[in-house]
N, C-alpha and C positions, 0 to 999 in steps of 0.2 A: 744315290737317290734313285733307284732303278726300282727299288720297292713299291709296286701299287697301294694303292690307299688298303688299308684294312677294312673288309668286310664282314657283313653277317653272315658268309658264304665259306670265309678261312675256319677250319676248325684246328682243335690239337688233336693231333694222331700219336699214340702210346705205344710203347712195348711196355705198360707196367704190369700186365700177367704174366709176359714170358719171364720177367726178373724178379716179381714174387714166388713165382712157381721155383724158379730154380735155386731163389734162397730156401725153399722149404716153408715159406710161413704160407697160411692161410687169408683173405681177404679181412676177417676179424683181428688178428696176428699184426697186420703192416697197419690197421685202421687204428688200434688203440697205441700202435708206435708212434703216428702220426700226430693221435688228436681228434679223428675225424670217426662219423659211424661208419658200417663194414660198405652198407650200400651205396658210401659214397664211393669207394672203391672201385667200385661194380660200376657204377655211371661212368666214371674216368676209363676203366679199361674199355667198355662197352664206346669210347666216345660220344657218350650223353651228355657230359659235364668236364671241361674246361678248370683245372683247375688253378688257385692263386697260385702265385711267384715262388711265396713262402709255401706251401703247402708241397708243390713238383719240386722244392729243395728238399724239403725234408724228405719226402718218397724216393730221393732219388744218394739219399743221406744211406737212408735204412736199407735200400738196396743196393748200395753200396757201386753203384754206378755216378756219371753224370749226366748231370737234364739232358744233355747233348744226345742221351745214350738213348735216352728214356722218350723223351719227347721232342718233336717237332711240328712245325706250320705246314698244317695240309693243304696246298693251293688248291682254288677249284681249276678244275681242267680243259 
């Protein structure tokens, strides 16, 4: 229990351009694999947008990585 409380301040930090890019697909390409539109894409890699559980499984499905790979908790510093 060494974990601080979760704040509005923790974000998720992505590698899911560098693993889209080097599968070769486009932000439209992994959005319509997913389910989702292309911009939300663009939010998540940009770290605008946070996304669900199920959603950084499937992205992390389609690129053939794991969430472990793809995403983590960026403490504030």
């Amino acid at each position: 229990m060494g974990r601080k409380p979760k704040s509005d301040e923790d974000r998720v930090a992505n590698r899911v351009e560098d693993f889209r890019t080097q599968a070769g697909l486009s932000r439209q390409e992994l959005a319509d694999q997913v389910g989702v539109h292309y911009q939300t894409i663009g939010y998540i890699e940009r770290g605008e947008y946070s996304p669900s559980l199920v959603l950084a499984l499937q992205i992390a499905d389609v690129l053939g990585a794991s969430v472990e790979e793809i995403f983590w908790l960026e403490e504030e510093s």
